[in-house]
N, C-alpha and C positions, 0 to 999 in steps of 0.2 A: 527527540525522535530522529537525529542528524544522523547518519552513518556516519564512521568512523572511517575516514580516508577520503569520502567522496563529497564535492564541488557540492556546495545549494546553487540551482539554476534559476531565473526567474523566469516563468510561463503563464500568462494572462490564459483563462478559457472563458466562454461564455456559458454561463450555465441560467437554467430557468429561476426567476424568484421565488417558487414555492421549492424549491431546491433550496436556497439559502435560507429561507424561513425555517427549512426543517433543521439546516446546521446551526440557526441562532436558537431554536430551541435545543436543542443538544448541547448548548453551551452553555445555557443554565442550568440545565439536567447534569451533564458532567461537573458544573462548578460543584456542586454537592456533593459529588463522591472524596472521601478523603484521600484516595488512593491516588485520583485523579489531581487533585488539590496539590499532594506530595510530591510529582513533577514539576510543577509553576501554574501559572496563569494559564486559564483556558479561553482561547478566542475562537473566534470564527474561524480564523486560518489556519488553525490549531488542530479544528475539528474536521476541516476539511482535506486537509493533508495525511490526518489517520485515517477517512472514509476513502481518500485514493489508496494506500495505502492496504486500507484491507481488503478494497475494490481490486487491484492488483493480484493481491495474494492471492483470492477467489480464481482469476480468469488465470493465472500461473498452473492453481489446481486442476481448472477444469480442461485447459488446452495444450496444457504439460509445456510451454514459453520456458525457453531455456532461458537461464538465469546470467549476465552480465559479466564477462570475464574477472575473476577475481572476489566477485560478490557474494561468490558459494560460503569465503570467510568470514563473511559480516551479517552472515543470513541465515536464519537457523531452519527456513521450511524451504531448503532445494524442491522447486519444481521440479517434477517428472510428467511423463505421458500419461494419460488417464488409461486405464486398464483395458487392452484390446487396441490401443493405437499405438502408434509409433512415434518417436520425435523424428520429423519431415528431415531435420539437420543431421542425424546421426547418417555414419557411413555404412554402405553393407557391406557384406562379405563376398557379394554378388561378381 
C-alpha cells in the first residue's frame, strides 16, 4: 500500500478501543480473503492504514481536498469539488 516516491511518516493517534476491536476483527475477516492473502500478512496496522486511506479518499470525494503536489501521478481518483461548489483554492477570473 506504500506510494511510490513518497516518505512513510510515523504518527501516533488516539483512537477508541471499540475502534481497534473493529480493526482486529477485520483482520481475521480479511485474513481469509485470498486476494487479500495475495498481498502479505494482514495486521491491525495494515487494516488501519487502508480504513485511513479509504477514510481520505471519502472526505477528498465529498469536500473536493485538492490532491498533494505531484500525487495526481500516483493517484488514480483525483479529487474534485463535489457538484455545485467550488474548490476555495482555485483562482477566478474575477
Amino acid at each position: 500500500m506504500k506510494e511510490e516516491g513518497f516518505k512513510d511518516v510515523h504518527q501516533a493517534i488516539r483512537m477508541s478501543e471499540s475502534l481497534l476491536r473493529r480493526a482486529d476483527l477485520l483482520v481475521s475477516k480479511m485474513s481469509r480473503d485470498e486476494e487479500v492473502r495475495a498481498i502479505g500478512r494482514i495486521t491491525r496496522s495494515s487494516v488501519l492504514r487502508l480504513a485511513i486511506a479509504h477514510g481520505i479518499s471519502g472526505l477528498e470525494k465529498k469536500y473536493g481536498a485538492p490532491l498533494p503536489y505531484g500525487m495526481d501521478d500516483h493517484y488514480s481518483g483525483a479529487a474534485q469539488a463535489p457538484e455545485g461548489q467550488t474548490d476555495p483554492q482555485e483562482k477566478s477570473d474575477e
